[in-house]
KOLVEXVO-62995 format. One record per residue (C-alpha): x, y, z. Coordinates in pm, whole numbers, padded with zeros to 5 digits, always signed. Layout:
N
XYZ ...
END
This chain:
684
+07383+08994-03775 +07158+08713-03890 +06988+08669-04248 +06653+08775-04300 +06557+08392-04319 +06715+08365-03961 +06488+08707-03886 +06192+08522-04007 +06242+08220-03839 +06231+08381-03519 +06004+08599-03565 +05760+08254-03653 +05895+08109-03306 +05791+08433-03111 +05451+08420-03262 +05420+08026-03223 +05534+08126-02859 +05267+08402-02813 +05076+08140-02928 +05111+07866-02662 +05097+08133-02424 +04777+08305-02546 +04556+07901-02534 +04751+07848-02203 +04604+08164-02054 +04280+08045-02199 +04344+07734-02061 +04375+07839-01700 +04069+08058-01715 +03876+07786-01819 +04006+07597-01518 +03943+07899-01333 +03572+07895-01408 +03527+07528-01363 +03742+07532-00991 +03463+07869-00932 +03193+07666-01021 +03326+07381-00820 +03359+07605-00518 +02993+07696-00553 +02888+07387-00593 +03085+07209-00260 +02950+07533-00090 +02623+07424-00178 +02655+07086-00066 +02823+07220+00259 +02519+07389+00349 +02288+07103+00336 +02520+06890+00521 +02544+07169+00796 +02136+07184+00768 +02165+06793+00838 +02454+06776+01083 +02310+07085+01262 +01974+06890+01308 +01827+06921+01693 +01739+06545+01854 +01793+06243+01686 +01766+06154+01366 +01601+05833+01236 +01708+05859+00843 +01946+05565+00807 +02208+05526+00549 +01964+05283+00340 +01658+05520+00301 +01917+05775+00187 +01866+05631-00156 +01527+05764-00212 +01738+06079-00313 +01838+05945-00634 +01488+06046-00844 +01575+06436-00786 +01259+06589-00840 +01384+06865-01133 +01206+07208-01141 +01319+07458-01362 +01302+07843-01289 +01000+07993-01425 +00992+08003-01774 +00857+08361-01949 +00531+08457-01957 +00346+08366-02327 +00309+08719-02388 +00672+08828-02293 +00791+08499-02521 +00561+08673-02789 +00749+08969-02807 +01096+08868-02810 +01314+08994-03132 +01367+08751-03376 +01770+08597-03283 +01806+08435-03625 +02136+08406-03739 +02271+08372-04102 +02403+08078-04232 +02464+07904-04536 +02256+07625-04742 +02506+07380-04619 +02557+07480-04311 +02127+07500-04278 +02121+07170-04399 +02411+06988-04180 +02259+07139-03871 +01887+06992-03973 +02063+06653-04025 +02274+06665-03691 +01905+06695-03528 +01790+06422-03743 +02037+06190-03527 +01936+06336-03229 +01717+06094-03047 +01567+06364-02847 +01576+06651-03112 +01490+06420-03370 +01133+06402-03202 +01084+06872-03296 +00886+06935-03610 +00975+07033-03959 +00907+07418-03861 +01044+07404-03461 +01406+07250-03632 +01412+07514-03895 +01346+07768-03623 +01615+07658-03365 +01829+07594-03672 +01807+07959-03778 +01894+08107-03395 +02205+07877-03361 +02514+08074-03388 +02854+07988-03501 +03180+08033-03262 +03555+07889-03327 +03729+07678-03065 +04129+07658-03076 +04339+07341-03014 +04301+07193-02619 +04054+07411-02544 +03766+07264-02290 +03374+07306-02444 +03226+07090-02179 +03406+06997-01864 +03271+06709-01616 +03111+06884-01357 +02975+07154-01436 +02688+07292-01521 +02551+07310-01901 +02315+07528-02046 +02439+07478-02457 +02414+07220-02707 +02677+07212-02951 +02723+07044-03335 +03025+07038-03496 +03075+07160-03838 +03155+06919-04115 +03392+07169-04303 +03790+07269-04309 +03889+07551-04092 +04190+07640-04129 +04293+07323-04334 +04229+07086-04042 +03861+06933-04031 +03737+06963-03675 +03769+06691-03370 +03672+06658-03036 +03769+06452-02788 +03503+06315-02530 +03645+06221-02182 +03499+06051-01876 +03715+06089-01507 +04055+06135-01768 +03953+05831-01958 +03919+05865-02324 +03527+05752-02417 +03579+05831-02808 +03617+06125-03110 +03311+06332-03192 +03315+06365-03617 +03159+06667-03777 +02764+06643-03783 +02778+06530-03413 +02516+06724-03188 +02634+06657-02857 +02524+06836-02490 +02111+06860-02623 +02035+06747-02193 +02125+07093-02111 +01826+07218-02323 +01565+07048-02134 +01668+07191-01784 +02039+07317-01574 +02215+06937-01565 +02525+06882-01456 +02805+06716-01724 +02840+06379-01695 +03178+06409-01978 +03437+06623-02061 +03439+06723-02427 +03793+06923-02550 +03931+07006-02898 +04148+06808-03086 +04245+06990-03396 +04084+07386-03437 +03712+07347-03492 +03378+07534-03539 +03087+07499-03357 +02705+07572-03386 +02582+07630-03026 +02197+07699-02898 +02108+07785-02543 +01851+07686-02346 +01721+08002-02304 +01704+08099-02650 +01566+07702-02768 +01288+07663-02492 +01186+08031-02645 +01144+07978-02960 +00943+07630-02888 +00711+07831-02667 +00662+08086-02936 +00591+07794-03211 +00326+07658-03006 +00184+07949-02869 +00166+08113-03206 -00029+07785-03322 -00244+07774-03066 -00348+08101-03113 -00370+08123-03504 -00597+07802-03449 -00810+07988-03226 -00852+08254-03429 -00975+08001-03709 -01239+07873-03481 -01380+08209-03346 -01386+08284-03694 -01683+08001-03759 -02026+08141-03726 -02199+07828-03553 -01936+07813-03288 -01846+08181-03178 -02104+08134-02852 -01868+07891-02739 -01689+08016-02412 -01317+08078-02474 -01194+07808-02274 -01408+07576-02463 -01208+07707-02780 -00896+07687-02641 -00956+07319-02537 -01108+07244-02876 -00800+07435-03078 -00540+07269-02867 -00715+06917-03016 -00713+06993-03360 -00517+06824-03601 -00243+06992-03893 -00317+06837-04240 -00110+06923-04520 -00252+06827-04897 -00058+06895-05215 -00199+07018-05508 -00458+06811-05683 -00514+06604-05373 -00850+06532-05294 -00907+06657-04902 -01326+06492-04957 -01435+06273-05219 -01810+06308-05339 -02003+06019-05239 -01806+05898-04928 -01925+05892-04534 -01745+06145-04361 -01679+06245-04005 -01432+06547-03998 -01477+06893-04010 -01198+07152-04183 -01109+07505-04153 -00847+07619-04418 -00579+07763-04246 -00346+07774-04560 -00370+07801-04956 -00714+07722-05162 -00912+07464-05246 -01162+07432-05512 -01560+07252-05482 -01643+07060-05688 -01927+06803-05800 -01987+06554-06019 -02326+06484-06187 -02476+06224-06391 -02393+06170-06747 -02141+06445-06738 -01745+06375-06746 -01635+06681-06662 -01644+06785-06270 -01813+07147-06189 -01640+07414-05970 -01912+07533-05760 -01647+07739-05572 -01324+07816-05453 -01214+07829-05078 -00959+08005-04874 -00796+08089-04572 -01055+08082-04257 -01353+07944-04493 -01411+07652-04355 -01592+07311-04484 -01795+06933-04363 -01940+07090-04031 -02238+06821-04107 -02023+06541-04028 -01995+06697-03646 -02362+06635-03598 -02449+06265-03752 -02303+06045-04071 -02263+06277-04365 -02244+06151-04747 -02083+06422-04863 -02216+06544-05172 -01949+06695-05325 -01557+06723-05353 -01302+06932-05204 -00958+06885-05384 -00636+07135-05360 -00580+07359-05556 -00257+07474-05412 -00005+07309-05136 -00270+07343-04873 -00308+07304-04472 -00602+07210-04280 -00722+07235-03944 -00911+06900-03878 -01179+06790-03579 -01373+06452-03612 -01723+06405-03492 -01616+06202-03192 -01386+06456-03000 -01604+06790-03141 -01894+06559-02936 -01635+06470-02601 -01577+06867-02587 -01959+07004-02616 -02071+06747-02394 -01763+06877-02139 -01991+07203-02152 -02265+07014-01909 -02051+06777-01707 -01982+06899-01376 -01716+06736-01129 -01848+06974-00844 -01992+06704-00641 -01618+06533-00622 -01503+06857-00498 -01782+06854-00262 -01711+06534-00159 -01359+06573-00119 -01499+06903+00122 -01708+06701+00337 -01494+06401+00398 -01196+06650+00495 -01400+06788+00774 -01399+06487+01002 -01005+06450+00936 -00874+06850+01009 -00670+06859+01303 -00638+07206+01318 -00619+07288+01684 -00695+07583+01849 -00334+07617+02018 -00211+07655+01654 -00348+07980+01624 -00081+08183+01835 +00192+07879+01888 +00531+07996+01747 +00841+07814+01642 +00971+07793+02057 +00646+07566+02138 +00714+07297+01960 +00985+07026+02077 +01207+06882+01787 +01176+06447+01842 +01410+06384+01536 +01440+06381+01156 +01199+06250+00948 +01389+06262+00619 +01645+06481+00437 +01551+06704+00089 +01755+06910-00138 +01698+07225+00025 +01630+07120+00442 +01488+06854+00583 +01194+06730+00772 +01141+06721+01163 +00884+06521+01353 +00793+06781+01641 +00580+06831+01958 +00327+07068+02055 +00479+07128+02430 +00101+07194+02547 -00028+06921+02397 +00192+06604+02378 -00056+06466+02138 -00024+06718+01925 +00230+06598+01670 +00301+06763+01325 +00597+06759+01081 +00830+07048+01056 +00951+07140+00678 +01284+07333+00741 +01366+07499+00410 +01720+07679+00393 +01697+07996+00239 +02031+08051+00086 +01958+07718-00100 +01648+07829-00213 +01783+08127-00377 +02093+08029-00524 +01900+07765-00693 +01632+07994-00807 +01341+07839-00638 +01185+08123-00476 +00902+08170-00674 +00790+07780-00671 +00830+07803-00316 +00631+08090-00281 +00326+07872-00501 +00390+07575-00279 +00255+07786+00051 +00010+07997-00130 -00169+07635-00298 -00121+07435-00018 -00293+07686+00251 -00598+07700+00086 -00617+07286-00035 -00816+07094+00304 -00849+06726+00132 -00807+06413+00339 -00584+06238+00032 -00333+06575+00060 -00096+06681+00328 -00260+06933+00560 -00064+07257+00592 -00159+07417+00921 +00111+07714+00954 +00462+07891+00800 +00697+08051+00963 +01033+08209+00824 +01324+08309+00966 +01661+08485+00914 +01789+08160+00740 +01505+07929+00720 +01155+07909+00619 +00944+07670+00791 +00604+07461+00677 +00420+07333+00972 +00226+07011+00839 +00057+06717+00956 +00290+06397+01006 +00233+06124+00818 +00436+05871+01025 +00378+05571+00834 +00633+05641+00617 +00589+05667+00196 +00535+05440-00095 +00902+05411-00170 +01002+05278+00130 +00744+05027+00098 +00837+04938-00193 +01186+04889-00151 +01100+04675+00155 +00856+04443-00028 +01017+04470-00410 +00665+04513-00561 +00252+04534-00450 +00029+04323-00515 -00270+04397-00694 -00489+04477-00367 -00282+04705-00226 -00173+04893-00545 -00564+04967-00634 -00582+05111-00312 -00291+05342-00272 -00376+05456-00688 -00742+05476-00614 -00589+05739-00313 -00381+05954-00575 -00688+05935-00770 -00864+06118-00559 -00619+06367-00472 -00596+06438-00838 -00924+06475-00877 -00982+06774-00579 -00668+06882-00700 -00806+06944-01117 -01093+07084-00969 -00915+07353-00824 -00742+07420-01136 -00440+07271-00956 -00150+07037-01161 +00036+06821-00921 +00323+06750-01195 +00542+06481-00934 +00309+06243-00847 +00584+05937-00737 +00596+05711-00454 +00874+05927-00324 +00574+06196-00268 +00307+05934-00130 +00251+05933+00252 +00082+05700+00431 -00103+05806+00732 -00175+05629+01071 -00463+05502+00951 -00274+05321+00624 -00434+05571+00392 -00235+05729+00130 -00199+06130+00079 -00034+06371-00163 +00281+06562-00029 +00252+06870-00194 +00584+07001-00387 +00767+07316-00539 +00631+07147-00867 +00246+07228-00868 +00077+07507-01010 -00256+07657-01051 -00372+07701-01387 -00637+07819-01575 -00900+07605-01762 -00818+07506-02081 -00484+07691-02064 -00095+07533-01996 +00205+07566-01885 +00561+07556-01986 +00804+07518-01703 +01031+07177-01714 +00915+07049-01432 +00919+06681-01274 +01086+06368-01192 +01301+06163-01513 +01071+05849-01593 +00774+06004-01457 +00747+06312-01674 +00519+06324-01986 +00631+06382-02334 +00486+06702-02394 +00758+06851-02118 +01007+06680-02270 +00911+06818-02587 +00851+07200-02448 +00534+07154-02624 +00302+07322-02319 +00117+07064-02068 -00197+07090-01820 -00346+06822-01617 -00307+06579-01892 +00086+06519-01717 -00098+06400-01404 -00287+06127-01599 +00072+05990-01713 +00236+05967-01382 -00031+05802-01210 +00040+05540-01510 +00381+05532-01427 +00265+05495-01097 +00061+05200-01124 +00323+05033-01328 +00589+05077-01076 +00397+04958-00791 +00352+04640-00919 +00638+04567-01098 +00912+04707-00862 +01056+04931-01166 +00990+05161-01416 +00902+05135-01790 +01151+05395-01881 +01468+05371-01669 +01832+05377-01682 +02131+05527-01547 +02164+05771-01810 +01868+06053-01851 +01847+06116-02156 +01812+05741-02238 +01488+05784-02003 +01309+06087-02158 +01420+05949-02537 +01241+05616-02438 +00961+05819-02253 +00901+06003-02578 +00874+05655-02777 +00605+05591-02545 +00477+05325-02347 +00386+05061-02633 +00746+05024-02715 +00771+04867-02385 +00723+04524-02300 +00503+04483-01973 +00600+04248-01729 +00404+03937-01684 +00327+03998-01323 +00112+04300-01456 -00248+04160-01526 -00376+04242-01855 -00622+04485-01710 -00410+04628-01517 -00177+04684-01817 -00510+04856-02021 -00516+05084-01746 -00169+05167-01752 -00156+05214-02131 -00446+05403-02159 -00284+05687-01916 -00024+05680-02045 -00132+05760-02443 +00130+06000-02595 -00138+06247-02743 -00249+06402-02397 -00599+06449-02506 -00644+06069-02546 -00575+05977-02183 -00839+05820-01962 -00890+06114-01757 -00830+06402-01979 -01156+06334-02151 -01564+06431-02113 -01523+06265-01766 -01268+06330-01656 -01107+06117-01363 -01479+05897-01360 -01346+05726-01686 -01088+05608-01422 -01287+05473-01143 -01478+05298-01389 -01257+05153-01609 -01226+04736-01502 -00956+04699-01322 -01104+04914-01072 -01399+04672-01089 -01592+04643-00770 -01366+04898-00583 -01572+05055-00273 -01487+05417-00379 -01778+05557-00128 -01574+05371+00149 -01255+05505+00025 -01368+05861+00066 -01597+05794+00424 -01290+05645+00520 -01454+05360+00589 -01293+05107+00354 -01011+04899+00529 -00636+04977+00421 -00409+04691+00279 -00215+04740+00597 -00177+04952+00949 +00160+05061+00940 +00324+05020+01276 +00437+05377+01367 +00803+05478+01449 +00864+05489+01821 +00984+05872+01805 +00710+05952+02008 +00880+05777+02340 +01231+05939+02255 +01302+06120+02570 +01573+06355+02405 +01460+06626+02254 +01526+06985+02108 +01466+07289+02033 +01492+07533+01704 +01781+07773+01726 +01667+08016+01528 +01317+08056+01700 +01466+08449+01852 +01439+08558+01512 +01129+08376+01390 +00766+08464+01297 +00463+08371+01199 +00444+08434+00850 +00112+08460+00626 +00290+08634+00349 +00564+08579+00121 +00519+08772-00142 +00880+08962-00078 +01023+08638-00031 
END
């Protein structure tokens, strides 16, 4: 019989063993999920190469044009409602002062976090909750899907300080130290790993998910966007505004923060800013002659609010306004309170109108559309291959000159990606838009396993192609395609509409050599003076404010067609690289830490700047004017816009159209048994 030291040895070897065995289990459930996820995934994939493979007639889509695919166009699933976000229970977690204050500086060397206010870190900092991972375990694995970002903690657990390993196709990339925030991509939107990140040593963890972090950013805003309104309504001379008017005007006010005993107005100075108190109190005072001693004439609080003279002319105020506590200001200077009364009288109807009249002569809507199903058209080949179908050129059997494009959605894609509801928007928008600078869409079908959007064809291919055939525009032909997505932009704002993709990739060019909008999953309708949330758009082409979760409107449209501009000439973009979140960190420094290539002339590079302005209410075409500031801004100088929209104005070039049209094979839909004519898809 053995000692007890013998007993206790083996007992320590059975638990060690338990042990091994209890992380090895762990282990291969972990590889479990990720070969379950890879399954998906390949299953996925397998279903848009069968929608490819499976493809009736010839297909013209060469190897080459295949890289177009490489800006994926990313559109999140709809993000809550603001009054649903409004009403969520507070997640906060406790943690201690150290802990608070190692998360806040792990954000600090974020270079995307970095970019949240004081009040949005300390909120995301309070919801992050803490979770212990054992030795070998896997908290990212390459290829998969993230929807966490992790920091890890800077003290002992169990006597061993905390390290991860980071790993790239087995190769060891380098050892994450405590304060590390690491996975913050999976935040902004459902990315797949690009690393493999495993345990070391044991180690703790603060984790946020995306869920929970785009919540509580929505809630921030939203909640300051309201109290701000609030404010406003609250001030006598401007509660006959409209709301929308309000909402515009609270969205452009500026936070001030004064400590105490700072003076906010100093008595004698020109002023041109108007306040509203929206924290602490603040004492009026004024100094007269022969006196040392300053008199309180009174004391202001919340919602009192102070210098509405300066909104109407130069105002020498007459006397001071210093703190009398740690106080916060809502601010508005004379110049933008101006911009957004005199947005009260302008009127962009006449564009609209314009857009309306000039669409007439272009709608090829023929009369055999209105009872042709799926079996009367013939399939001539593929125009081009998407992430969830592909595009046909087809034939109206009747008519031989009848030619349209096919959009063959898969459905199982669309679901299992969550993309129901944007395609649902894309039909409903695009049936009722009729603008010659925007894809026509004449009719939808849907099927058993496909949905289908019958639209016209724009057979001279799109501005990426032509790009990467040419390397760059010149000047000539970049005014005219821009001055095109200018006024698509323009019918589209009228109609409350936010494009939100705008890209060569999405640029047509007609027979004709004119330019035209292909409408995406990513547009929306919104209301005047309201936004939206959803991360939506293309990486390098997307404003800050959706990078930031901060809520965006048309203001994102403004910034692409910067982009835009910039890439046409130049060939690239200003924020690029192979790694994404090295393109929305740069996008977020903004376009004048970028240094413009010299082949950009310098008015061309005003234009381009002045888009592209980080504050979205300083962008040419988010202000009084709207999208007139751009048409008259100088390097549109001498630009026949009347032409552009008669149609009358000559194209830099007639693109010479792809023989498809003489192919003698042709096809047929299989699915076209179970196929109809679909005006509704509300219970898609």
């Amino acid at each position: 019989m053995g000692t007890l030291r013998d007993l206790q040895f083996a007992l320590q070897l059975k638990i060690e063993e338990l042990r091994q065995r209890d992380t090895l289990i762990d282990e291969l459930e972990l590889e479990l999920d990720t070969k379950d996820e890879l399954i998906r995934r390949l299953q996925e994939e397998l279903d848009r190469c069968r929608a490819t493979v499976s493809l009736p007639g010839p297909s013209v889509i060469t190897a080459a044009e295949g890289v177009e695919n490489h800006r994926r166009t990313i559109c999140e699933p709809l993000s809550p409602d603001l009054v649903t976000v409004s009403l969520l229970p507070d997640k906060s977690c406790e943690k201690s002062q150290r802990s608070q204050m190692m998360i806040q500086a792990a954000f600090m060397k974020s270079d995307l976090l970095k970019n949240l206010d004081e009040g949005e870190i300390r909120a995301v900092t309070a919801c992050m909750v803490s979770i212990t991972i054992h030795r070998g375990c896997c908290v990212i694995q390459e290829g998969t899907r993230g929807a966490q970002a992790y920091i890890l903690e800077d003290e002992f657990v169990f006597f061993t300080e905390g390290r991860l390993d980071v790993t790239k196709d087995g190769h060891k990339l380098l050892v994450l130290e405590p304060e590390n925030l690491f996975g913050e991509l999976a935040l902004l939107y459902n990315c797949t790993h690009t690393y493999s990140v495993s345990a070391q040593t044991v180690s703790r963890l603060w984790v946020i998910d995306r869920k929970t972090y785009q919540n509580i950013l929505m809630q921030r805003n939203f909640s300051s966007l309201s109290h701000a309104m609030e404010l406003l309504s609250s001030v006598s001379f401007l509660q006959s505004l409209p709301r929308d008017v309000i909402m515009k005007m609270s969205d452009l006010m500026e936070e001030m923060h004064y400590g105490k005993g700072d003076y906010i107005i100093r008595q004698g100075a020109t002023g041109d800013t108007f306040y509203i108190i929206s924290k602490g109190q603040v004492k009026v005072t004024e100094h007269t002659p022969g006196c040392e001693e300053q008199v309180i004439l009174s004391e202001l609080s919340e919602r009192h609010w102070f210098g509405e003279k300066a909104l109407w002319g130069d105002d020498v105020r007459t006397a001071s306004v210093i703190a009398a506590s740690d106080v916060t200001c809502l601010v508005i200077d004379r110049e933008t309170f101006k911009d957004v009364m005199s947005g009260l009288a302008f009127d962009e109807s006449h564009n609209v109108q314009q857009s309306d009249e000039s669409s007439v002569s272009s709608d090829e809507d023929p009369m055999l559309l209105s009872c042709a199903t799926l079996r009367d058209f013939l399939v001539l080949g593929t125009l081009g291959v998407g992430e969830f179908g592909h595009v046909d050129l087809v034939q109206l059997k009747s008519n031989v000159k009848c030619v349209f494009a096919m959009k063959v959605l898969k459905s199982t894609l669309i679901f299992n990606n969550g993309q129901q509801e944007h395609i649902r928007r894309e039909r409903r928008i695009l049936t009722d838009l009729h603008c010659p600078f925007v894809v026509r869409l004449y009719r939808t079908y849907r099927g058993a396993e496909c949905v289908y959007m019958l639209t016209e064809a724009c057979l001279g291919g799109n501005l990426c192609r032509l790009l990467r055939d040419k390397g760059s525009l010149d000047e000539c032909s970049t005014r005219f395609y821009t001055a095109c997505a200018v006024q698509a932009l323009t019918y589209l704002h009228c109609h409350g509409i936010i494009y939100r993709d705008l890209k060569p990739e999405n640029v047509a060019v007609d027979d004709r050599g004119y330019a035209k909008l292909m409408i995406s999953r990513c547009v929306k309708k919104v209301e005047l003076g309201h936004k939206t949330w959803t991360f939506c758009g293309t990486p390098g082409y997307m404003a800050p404010e959706i990078i930031l979760n901060r809520g965006h409107s048309t203001a994102v449209d403004f910034w692409s067609l910067g982009i835009f501009v910039f890439e046409l000439l130049s060939g690239g973009l200003p924020f690029s690289g192979h790694d994404q979140m090295n393109i929305l960190t740069a996008t977020i420094r903004g376009i004048d830490q970028i240094d413009v290539p010299k082949s950009i002339s310098k008015s061309a590079s005003s234009l381009i700047k002045k888009l592209c302005r980080n504050n979205p209410s300083e962008r040419l075409g988010s202000q009084t004017k709207g999208a007139k500031e751009i048409q008259k801004h100088k390097w549109f100088e001498g630009f026949n816009w009347d032409g552009l929209c008669k149609s009358t104005l000559k194209p830099p070039s007639i693109p010479k159209l792809q023989s498809l049209l003489d192919n003698s094979e042709t096809a047929y839909y299989t699915e076209h048994n179970s196929v109809m004519l679909c005006t509704n898809w509300d219970d898609f």
